[in-house]
C-alpha positions in Angstrom: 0.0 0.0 0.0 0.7 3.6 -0.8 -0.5 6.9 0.7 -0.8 9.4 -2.0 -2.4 12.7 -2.1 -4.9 12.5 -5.0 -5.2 15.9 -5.3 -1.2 16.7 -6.3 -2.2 14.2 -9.3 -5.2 16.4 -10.0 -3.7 19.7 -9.8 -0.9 18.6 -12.2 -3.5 17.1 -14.9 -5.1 20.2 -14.8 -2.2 22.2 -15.2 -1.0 20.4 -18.1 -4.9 21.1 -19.7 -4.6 24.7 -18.7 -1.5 25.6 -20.4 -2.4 24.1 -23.7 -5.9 26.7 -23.8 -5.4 29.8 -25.7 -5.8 31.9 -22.7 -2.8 30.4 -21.3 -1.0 29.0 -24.3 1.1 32.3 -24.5 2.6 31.8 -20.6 5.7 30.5 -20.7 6.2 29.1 -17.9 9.5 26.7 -17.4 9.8 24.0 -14.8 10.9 25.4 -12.2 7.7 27.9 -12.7 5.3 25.4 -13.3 6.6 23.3 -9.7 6.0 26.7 -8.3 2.1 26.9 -9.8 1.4 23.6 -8.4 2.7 23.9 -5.1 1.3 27.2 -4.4 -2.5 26.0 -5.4 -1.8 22.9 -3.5 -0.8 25.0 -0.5 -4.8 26.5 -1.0 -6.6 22.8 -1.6 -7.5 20.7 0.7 -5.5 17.4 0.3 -7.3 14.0 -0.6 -4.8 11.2 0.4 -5.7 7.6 -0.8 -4.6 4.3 0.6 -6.5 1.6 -1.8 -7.7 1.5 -5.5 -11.5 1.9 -4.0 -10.4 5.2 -2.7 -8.3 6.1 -5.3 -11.6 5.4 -7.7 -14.0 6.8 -5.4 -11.8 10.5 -5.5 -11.3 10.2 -8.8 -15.1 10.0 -9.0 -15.6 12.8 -7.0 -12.9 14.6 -9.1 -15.4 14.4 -12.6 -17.4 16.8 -10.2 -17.7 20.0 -11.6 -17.0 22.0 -8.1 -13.7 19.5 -7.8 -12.3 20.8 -11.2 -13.6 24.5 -10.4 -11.8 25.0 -7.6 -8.5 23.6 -8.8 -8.6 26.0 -12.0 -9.4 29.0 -9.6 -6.3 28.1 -7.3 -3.8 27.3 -10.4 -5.5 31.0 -12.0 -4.4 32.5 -8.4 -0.6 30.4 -8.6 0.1 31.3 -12.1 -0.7 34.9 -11.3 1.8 34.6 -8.4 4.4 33.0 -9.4 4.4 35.4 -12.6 4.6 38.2 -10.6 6.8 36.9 -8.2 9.5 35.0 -10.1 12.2 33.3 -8.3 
């Protein structure tokens, strides 16, 4: 068994889905910038840690949720402004 926060998994899916939208497309945000996106917005979610495959499908259930998906685009919207204007 393996504890794993379902929601780092989510936040970087939706990352990947948020830089490839025109809105976004023209960031360019390296690596290092795009670690910093994802842990600042999952500094501001609340963690979902799995132990089994039924929890892992049952979150991953929950994630097809609208509010689920809203709330992680809000948070990477907030990181991507922050990091952008706060560059290392």
């Amino acid at each position: 068994m393996q504890l794993v926060n379902f929601m780092e998994e989510a936040v970087r899916n939706a990352l990947e889905e948020l830089l490839t939208e025109p809105a976004y497309k023209s960031l360019e945000l390296d690596e290092k910038a795009q670690w910093d996106v994802i842990a600042f917005a999952l500094n501001h979610l609340p963690p979902r840690y799995v132990v089994t495959e039924k929890g892992r499908l049952y979150t991953r259930a929950e994630e097809l949720k609208q509010q689920f998906k809203t709330d992680i685009v809000v948070e990477l919207s907030k990181a991507i402004q922050h990091v952008k204007a706060n560059p290392r």
